[in-house]
ZASE-17889 format. One record per residue (C-alpha): residue number from 1; y, z, x; residue in three letters. Coordinates in steps of 0.25 Angstrom, whole numbers, plus 5000, padded with zeros to 4 digits. Example, Ala and Ser with C-alpha at 12.3 -4.5 7.8 and 13.67 -1.06 7.14 Angstrom:
residues 2
1/4982/5031/5049/Ala
2/4996/5029/5055/Ser
***
This chain:
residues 588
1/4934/5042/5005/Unk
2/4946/5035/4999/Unk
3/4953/5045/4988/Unk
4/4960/5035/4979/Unk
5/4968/5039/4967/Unk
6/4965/5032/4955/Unk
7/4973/5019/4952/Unk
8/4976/5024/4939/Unk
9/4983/5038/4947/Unk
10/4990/5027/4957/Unk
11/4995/5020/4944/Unk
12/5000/5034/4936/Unk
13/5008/5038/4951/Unk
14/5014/5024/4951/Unk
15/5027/5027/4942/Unk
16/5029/5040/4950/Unk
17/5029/5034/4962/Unk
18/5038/5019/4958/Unk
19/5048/5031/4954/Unk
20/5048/5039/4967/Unk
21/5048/5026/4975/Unk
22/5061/5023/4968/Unk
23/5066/5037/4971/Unk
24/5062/5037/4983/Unk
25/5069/5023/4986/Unk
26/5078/5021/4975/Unk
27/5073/5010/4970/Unk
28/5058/5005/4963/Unk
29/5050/5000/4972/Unk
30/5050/4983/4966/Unk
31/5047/4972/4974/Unk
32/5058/4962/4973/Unk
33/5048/4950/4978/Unk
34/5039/4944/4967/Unk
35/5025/4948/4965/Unk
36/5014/4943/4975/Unk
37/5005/4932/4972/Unk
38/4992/4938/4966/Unk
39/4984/4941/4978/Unk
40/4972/4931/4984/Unk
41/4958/4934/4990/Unk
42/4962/4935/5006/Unk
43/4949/4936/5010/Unk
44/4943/4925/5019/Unk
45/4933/4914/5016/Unk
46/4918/4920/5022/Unk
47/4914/4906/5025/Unk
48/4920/4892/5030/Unk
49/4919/4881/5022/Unk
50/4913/4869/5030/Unk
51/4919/4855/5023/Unk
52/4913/4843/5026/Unk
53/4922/4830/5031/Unk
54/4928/4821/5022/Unk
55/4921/4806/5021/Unk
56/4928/4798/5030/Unk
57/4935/4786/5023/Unk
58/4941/4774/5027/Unk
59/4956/4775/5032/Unk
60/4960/4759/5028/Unk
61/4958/4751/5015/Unk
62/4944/4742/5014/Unk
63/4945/4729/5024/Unk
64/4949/4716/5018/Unk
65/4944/4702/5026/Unk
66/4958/4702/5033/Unk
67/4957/4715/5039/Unk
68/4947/4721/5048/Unk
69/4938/4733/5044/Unk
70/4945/4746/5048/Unk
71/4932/4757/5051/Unk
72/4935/4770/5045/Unk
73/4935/4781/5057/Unk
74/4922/4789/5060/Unk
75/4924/4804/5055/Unk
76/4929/4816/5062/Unk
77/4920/4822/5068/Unk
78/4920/4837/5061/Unk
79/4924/4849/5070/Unk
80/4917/4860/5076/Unk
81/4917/4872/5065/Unk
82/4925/4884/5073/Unk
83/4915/4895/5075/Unk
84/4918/4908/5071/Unk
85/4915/4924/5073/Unk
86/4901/4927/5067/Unk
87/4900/4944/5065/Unk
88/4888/4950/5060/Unk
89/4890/4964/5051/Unk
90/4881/4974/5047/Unk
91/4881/4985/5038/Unk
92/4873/4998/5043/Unk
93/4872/5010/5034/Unk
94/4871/5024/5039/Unk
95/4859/5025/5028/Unk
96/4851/5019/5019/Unk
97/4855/5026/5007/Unk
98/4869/5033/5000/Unk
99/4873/5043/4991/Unk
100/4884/5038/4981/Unk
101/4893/5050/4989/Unk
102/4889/5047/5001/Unk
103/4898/5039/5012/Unk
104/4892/5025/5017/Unk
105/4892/5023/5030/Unk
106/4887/5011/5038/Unk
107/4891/5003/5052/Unk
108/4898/4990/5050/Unk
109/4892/4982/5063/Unk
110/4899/4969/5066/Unk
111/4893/4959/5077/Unk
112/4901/4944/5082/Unk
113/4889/4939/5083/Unk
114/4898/4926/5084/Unk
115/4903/4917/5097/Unk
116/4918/4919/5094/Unk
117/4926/4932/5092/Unk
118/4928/4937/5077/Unk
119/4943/4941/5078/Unk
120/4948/4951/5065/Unk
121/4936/4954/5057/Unk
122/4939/4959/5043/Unk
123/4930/4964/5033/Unk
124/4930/4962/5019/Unk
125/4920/4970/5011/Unk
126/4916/4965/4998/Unk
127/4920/4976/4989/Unk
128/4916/4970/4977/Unk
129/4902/4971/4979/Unk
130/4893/4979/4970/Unk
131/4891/4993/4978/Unk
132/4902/4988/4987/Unk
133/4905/5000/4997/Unk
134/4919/5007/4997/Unk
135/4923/5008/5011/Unk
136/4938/5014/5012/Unk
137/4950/5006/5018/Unk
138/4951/5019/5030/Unk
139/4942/5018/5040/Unk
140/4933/5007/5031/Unk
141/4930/4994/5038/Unk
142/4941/4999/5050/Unk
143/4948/4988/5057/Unk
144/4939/4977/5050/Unk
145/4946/4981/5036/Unk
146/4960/4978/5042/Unk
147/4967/4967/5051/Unk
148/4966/4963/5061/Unk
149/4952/4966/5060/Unk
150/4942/4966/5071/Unk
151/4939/4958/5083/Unk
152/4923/4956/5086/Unk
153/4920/4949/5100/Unk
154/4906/4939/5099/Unk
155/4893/4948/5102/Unk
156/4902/4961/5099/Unk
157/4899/4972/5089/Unk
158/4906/4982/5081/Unk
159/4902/4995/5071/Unk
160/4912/5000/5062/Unk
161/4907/5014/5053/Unk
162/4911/5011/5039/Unk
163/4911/5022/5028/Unk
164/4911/5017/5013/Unk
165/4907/5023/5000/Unk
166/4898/5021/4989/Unk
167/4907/5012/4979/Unk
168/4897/5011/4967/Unk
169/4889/5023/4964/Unk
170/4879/5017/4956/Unk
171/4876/5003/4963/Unk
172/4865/5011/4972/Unk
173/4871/5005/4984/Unk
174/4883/5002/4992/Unk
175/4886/4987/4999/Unk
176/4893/4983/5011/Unk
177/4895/4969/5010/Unk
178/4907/4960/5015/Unk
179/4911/4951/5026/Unk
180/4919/4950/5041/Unk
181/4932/4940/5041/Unk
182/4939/4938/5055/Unk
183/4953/4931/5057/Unk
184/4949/4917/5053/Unk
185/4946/4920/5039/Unk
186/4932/4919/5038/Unk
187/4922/4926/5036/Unk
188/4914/4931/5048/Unk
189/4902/4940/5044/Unk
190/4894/4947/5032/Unk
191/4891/4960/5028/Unk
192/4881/4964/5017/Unk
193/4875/4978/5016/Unk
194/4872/4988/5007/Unk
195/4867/5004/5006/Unk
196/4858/5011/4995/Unk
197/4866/5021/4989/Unk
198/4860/5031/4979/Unk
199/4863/5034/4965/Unk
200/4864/5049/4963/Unk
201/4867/5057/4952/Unk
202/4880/5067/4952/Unk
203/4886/5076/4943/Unk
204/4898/5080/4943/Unk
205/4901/5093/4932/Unk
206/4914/5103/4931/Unk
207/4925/5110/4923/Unk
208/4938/5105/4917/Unk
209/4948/5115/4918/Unk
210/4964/5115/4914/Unk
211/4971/5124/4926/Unk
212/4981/5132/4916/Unk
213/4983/5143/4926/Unk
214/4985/5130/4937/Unk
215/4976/5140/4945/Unk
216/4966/5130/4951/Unk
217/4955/5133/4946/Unk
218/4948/5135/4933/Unk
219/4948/5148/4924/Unk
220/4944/5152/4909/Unk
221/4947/5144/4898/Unk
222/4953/5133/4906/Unk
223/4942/5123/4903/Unk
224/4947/5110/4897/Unk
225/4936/5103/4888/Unk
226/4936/5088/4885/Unk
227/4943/5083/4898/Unk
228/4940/5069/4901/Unk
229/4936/5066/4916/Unk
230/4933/5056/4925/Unk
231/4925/5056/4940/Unk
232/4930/5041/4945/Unk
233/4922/5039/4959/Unk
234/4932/5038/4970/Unk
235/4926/5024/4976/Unk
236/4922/5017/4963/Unk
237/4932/5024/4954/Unk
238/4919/5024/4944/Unk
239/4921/5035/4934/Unk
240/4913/5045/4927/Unk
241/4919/5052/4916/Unk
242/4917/5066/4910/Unk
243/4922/5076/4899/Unk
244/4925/5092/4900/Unk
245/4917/5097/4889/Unk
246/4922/5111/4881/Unk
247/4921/5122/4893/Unk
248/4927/5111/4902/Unk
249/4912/5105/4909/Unk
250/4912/5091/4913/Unk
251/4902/5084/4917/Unk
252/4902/5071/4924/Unk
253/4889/5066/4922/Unk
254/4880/5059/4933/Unk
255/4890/5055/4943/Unk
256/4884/5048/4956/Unk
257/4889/5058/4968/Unk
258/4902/5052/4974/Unk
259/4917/5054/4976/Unk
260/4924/5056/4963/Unk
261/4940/5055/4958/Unk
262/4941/5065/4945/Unk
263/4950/5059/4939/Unk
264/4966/5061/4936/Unk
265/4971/5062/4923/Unk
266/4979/5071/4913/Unk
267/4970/5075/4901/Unk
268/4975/5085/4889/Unk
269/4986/5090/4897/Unk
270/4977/5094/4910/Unk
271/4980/5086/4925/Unk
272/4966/5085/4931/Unk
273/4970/5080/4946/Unk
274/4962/5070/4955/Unk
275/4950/5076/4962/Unk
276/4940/5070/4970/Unk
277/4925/5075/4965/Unk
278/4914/5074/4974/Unk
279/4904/5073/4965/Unk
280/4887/5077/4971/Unk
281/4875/5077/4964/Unk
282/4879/5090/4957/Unk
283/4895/5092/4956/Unk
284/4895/5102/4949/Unk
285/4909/5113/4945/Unk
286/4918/5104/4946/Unk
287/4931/5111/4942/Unk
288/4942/5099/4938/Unk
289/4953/5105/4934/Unk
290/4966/5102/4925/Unk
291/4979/5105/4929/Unk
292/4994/5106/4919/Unk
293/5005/5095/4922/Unk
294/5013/5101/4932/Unk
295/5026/5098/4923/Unk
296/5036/5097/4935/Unk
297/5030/5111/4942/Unk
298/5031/5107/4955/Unk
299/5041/5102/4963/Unk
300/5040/5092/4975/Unk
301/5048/5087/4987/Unk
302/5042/5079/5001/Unk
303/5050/5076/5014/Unk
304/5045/5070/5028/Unk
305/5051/5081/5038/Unk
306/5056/5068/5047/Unk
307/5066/5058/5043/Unk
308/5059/5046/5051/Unk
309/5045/5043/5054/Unk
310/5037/5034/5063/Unk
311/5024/5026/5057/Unk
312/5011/5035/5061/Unk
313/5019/5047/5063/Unk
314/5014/5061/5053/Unk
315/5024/5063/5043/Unk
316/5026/5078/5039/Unk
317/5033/5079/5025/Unk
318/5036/5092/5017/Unk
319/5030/5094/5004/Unk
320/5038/5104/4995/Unk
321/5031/5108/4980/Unk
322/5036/5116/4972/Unk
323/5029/5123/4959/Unk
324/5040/5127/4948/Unk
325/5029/5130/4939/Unk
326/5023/5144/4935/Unk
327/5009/5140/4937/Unk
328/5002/5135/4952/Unk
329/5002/5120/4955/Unk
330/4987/5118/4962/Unk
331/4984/5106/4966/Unk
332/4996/5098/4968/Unk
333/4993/5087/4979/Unk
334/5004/5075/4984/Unk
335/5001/5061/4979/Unk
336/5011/5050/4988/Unk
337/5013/5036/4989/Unk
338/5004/5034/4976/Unk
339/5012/5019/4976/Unk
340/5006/5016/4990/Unk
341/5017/5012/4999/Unk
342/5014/5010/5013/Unk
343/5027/5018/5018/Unk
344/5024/5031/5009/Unk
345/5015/5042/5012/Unk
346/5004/5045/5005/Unk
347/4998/5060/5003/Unk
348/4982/5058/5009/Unk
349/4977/5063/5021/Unk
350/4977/5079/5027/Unk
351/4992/5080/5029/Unk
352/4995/5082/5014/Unk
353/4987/5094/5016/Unk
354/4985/5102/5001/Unk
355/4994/5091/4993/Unk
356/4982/5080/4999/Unk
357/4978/5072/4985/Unk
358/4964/5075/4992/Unk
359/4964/5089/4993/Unk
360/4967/5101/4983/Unk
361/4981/5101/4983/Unk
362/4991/5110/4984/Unk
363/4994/5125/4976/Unk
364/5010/5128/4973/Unk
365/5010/5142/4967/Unk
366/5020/5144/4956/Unk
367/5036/5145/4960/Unk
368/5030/5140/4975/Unk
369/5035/5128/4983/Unk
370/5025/5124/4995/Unk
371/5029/5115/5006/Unk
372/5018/5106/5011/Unk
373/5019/5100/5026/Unk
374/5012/5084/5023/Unk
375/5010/5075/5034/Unk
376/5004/5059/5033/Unk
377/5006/5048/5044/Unk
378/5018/5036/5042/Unk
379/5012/5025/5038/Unk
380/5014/5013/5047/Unk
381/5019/5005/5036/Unk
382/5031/5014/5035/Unk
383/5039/5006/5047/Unk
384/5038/4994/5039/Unk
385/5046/5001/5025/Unk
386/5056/5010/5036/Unk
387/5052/5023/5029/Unk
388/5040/5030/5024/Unk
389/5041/5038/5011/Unk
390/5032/5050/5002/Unk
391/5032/5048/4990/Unk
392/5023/5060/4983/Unk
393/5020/5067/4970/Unk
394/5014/5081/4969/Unk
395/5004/5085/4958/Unk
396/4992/5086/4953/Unk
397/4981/5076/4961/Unk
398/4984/5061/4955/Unk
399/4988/5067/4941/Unk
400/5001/5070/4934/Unk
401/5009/5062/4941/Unk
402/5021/5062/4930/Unk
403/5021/5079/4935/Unk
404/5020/5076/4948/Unk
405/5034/5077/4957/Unk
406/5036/5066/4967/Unk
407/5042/5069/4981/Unk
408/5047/5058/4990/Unk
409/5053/5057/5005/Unk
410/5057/5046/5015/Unk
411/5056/5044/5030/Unk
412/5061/5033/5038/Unk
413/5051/5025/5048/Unk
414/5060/5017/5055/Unk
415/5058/5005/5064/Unk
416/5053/4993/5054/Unk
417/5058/4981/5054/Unk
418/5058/4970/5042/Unk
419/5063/4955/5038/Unk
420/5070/4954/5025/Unk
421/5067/4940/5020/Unk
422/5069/4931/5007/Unk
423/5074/4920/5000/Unk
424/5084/4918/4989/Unk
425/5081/4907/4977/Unk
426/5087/4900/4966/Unk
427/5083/4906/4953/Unk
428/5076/4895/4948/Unk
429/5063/4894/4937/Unk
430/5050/4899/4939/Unk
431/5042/4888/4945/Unk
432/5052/4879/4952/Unk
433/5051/4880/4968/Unk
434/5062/4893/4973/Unk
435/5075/4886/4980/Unk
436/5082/4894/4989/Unk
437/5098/4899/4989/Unk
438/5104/4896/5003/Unk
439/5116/4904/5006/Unk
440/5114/4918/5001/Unk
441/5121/4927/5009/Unk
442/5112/4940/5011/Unk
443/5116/4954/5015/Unk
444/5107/4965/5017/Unk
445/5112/4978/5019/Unk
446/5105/4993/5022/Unk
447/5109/5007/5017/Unk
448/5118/5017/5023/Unk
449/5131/5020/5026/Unk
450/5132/5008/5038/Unk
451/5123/4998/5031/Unk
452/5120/4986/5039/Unk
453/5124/4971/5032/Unk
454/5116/4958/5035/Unk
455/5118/4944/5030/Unk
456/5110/4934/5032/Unk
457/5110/4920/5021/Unk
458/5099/4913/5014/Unk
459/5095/4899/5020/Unk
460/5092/4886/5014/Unk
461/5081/4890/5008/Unk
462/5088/4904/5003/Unk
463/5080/4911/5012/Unk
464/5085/4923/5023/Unk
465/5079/4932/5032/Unk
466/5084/4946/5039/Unk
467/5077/4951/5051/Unk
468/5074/4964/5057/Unk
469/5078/4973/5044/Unk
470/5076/4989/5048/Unk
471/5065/4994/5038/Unk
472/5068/5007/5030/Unk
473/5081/5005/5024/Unk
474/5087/5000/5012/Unk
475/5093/4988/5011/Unk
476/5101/4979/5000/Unk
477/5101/4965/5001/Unk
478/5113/4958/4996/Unk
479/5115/4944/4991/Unk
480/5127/4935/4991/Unk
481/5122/4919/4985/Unk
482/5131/4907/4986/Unk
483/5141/4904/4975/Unk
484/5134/4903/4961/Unk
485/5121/4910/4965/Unk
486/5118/4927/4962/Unk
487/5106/4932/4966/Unk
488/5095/4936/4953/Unk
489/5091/4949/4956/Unk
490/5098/4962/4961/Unk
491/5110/4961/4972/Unk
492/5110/4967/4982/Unk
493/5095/4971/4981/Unk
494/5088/4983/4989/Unk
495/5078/4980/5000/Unk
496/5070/4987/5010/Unk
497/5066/4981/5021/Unk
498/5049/4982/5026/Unk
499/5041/4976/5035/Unk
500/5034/4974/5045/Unk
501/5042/4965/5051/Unk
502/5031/4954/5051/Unk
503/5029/4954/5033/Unk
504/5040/4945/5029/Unk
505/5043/4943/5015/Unk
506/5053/4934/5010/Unk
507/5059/4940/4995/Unk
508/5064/4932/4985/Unk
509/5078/4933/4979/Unk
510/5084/4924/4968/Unk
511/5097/4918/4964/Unk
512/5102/4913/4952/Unk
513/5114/4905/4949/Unk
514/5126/4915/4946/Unk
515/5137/4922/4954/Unk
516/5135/4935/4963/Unk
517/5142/4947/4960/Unk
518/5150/4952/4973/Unk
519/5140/4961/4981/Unk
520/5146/4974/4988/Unk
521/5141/4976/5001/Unk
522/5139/4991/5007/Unk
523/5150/4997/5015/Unk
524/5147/5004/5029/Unk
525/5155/5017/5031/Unk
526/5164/5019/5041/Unk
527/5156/5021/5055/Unk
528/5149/5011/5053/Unk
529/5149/4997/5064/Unk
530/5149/4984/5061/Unk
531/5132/4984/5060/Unk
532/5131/4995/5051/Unk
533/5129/5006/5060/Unk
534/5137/5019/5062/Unk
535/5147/5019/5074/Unk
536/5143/5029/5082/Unk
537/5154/5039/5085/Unk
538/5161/5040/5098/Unk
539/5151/5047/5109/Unk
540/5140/5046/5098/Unk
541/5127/5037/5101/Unk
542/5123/5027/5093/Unk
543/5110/5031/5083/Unk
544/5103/5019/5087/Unk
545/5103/5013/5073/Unk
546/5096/5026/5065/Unk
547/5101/5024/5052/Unk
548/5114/5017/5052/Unk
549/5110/5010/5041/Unk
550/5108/4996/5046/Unk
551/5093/4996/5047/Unk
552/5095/4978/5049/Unk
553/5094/4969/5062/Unk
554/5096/4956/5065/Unk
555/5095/4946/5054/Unk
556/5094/4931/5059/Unk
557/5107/4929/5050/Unk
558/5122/4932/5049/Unk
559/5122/4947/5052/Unk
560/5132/4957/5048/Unk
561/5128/4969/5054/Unk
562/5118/4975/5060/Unk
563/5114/4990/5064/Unk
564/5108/4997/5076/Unk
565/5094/4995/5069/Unk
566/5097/4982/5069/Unk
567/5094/4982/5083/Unk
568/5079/4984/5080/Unk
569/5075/4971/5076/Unk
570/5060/4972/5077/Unk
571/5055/4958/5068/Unk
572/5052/4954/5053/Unk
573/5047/4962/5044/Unk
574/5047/4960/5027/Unk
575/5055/4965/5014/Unk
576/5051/4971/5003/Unk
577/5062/4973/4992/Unk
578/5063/4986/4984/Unk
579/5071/4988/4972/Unk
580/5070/4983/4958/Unk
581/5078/4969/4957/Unk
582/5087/4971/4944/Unk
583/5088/4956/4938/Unk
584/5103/4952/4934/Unk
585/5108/4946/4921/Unk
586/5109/4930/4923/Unk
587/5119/4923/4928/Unk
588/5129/4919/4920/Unk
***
């Protein structure tokens, strides 16, 4: 069962986190390229369209008396129609009927019953359906939810067990319905099934409380009347709302038996955290209890225990609260990469242990500092950004954010590669066709105290290209344009360098008609060789690049200097600016 936060929770998290990304970077994270286009339907047509021939017509003028009569040619004759896979799909449920609370289970059963193979069948369900079923994204649909998809020889079968859950609770059925696409683009088999689901009646009845004694648990006279609260089902997100009478009651009313978020929200001075409700025919004594602000009582601080990392290794990282406070803490829990980056951990699964947003949380006594030993795997996706990170705030269970301390870390994953890749215009009016600015002289250079410099210069078109750029540090990329020309925005500009090495993106810088100020380069220590690395002392082996601060390789263009890790040129890759591009004063 997917346990989402709210989008509204993901919304009230996002300035917390803009502001510990640029901590943690020291810069806000701003794309530099323009926005996407609006996004298009990708899916595939479900059926060819046959046209039909054009009327042959005549290929010379009408004949005169002094010209023969030319015959118009006989038509073409119309080509075979290729054949393609033909996959039969059924849906069998476990059972005949469900509960609302109940799991659906059923076998998906896919037959070629075709002549050709069916190469890459992917399956989109039809979601919008009326009773459509929720299936998660893990395990779902399995490989048929994700390329490259699955291969199906003629005459062969495959079953796949597919777990979903009642979507609409008052439908009084679920539907399966969608279709099969393999790699051409069309569809190749139909799916249309449905399950009775039946309609019973929950009720769902507790206590409001306000914790003042921050004991966990309620005691006299902490009954809070006229509390306003909402049940929001956790796959429909429908909600049913309720409020605490004088000695504290609630009472939801007839809620069908489901999965249930009770809500976040800060109401008459009182926290009341996200819990997940399981609500049955008869839920009864249901203690939902309100907690103070914490008011900057509890101190935080995370730290992986290694300095580098490999994709699919378990990370251990050191948790360290802290509670100043003269009251205990109970239920504090870790909520991380509320943003969703793809290099940043986040804080599901067992590793979290008591600070699991799933679980209870955690207890700090008053005056107490625990340490927590956290684990979680490193993304794959880490090798394309060189680092992975944590960014996490510590509280109360999706609420109080402006309360909640933020604690942050950084690991480096070494061994991507990128392309750094982008053109150079003309200002000119919106609307009139971009024209490049040949001969733009280009210097990118990396931190540290050797940093590596390569120059490479726009072409006709103003376009330039760097190969092989090491993934993980910072870069700045410096611009020198032809007499009369400045560049627009920001100079020199930060730049991280991601891949993979096979999503190139060409950015987009502008120049405007002006004089450039003179840039100042960065300077290498002393001990530094020409490429930027250190200079091993006599009788001292070399590091085999580490971090001498070079992090380039070879370019395709008029190279300065290159480090030992430029050596490891592995292919292409992609570049993503960060950083906020300040606009200058026009040009006189």
């Amino acid at each position: 069962m997917s346990k989402r936060p709210g989008a509204r929770s993901i919304a009230r998290a996002g300035v917390v986190y803009l502001a510990a990304l640029a901590a943690l970077t020291g810069v806000f994270v701003t794309p530099a390229t323009a926005e996407p286009p609006a996004p298009t339907s990708t899916a595939p047509a479900t059926s060819e369209t046959t046209s039909s021939s054009p009327a042959p017509t005549l290929s010379s003028p009408a004949p005169t008396p002094s010209a023969p009569p030319v015959e118009s040619p006989p038509p073409d004759a119309p080509k075979p129609r290729a054949e393609r896979p033909k996959v039969e799909a059924s849906v069998v449920f476990e059972k005949s009927t469900y509960r609302t609370d109940e799991d659906v289970r059923f076998t998906f059963k896919l037959t070629n019953v075709g002549k050709i193979p069916a190469a890459g069948l992917i399956i989109s369900q039809f979601l919008t359906e009326p009773g459509a079923l929720s299936i998660p994204y893990e395990p779902g649909w399995g490989d048929l939810k994700r390329a490259p998809g699955l291969d199906l020889a003629p005459g062969k079968s495959i079953d796949l067990a597919v777990t979903g859950q009642v979507r609409d609770l008052d439908l009084g059925k679920a539907v399966v319905r969608g279709v099969l696409y393999d790699t051409s683009g069309f569809g190749v088999g139909f799916f249309d099934a449905e399950v009775a689901v039946t309609k019973n009646v929950g009720r769902a009845t507790g206590v409001v409380f306000g914790d003042k004694n921050s004991d966990g648990k309620l005691d006299d006279g902490e009954q809070l009347a006229g509390i306003p609260l909402t049940l929001r089902h956790t796959v429909s997100y429908k909600g049913y709302q309720a409020t605490s009478g004088p000695g504290g009651e609630i009472d939801f009313g007839d809620v069908p038996p489901a999965e249930y978020f009770l809500s976040s929200d800060a109401i008459k001075g009182w926290l009341f955290p996200l819990r997940i409700i399981q609500v049955s025919e008869n839920t009864e004594d249901l203690s939902i209890r309100g907690v103070r602000p914490l008011n900057g009582e509890l101190k935080a601080s995370i730290s992986f225990t290694k300095d580098v990392y490999k994709p699919g290794e378990l990370a251990h990282l050191t948790v360290k609260l802290s509670n100043t406070g003269t009251l205990p803490l109970v239920g504090i829990v870790a909520g991380c990469n509320r943003i969703g980056n793809d290099f940043e951990l986040t804080s599901g699964g067992p590793g979290w242990g008591e600070l699991s947003r799933l679980g209870n949380g955690a207890t700090i006594l008053p005056g107490q500092t625990r340490f927590f030993d956290v684990t979680k795997t490193i993304p794959d996706a880490t090798l394309n950004y060189g680092r992975v990170s944590v960014v996490c705030d510590f509280g109360y269970n999706d609420v109080g954010f402006e309360d909640s301390p933020v604690a942050m870390d950084m690991a480096e994953v070494p061994g991507g590669m990128a392309t750094l890749a982008g053109r150079v215009i003309r200002s000119a009016d919106p609307g009139v066709p971009d024209v490049g600015l040949a001969g733009v002289k280009l210097v990118l250079t990396s931190d540290g105290d050797c940093p590596t410099v390569v120059e490479t210069t726009t072409g006709a078109e103003g376009r330039f290209k760097i190969d092989n750029i090491v993934t993980g540090p910072k870069y700045r990329l410096f611009f020198a344009p032809p007499q009369g020309w400045r560049m627009k925005d920001e100079n020199p500009i930060m730049v991280y360098a991601i891949g993979p090495a096979d999503n190139l993106h060409e950015l987009r810088f502008v120049a405007e008609e002006g004089q450039e100020p003179p840039l100042t380069m960065p300077t290498r220590r002393p001990g530094c060789d020409a490429s930027g690395t250190t200079t091993p002392a006599p009788g001292q082996q070399e590091s085999g690049g580490g971090q001498g601060g070079s992090g380039l390789a070879s370019t395709g263009a008029d190279v300065l200097g290159l480090g030992a890790l430029a050596l490891a040129a592995l292919g292409l890759g992609a570049v993503l600016l960060f950083g906020t591009r300040r606009r200058r004063q026009p040009a006189d």
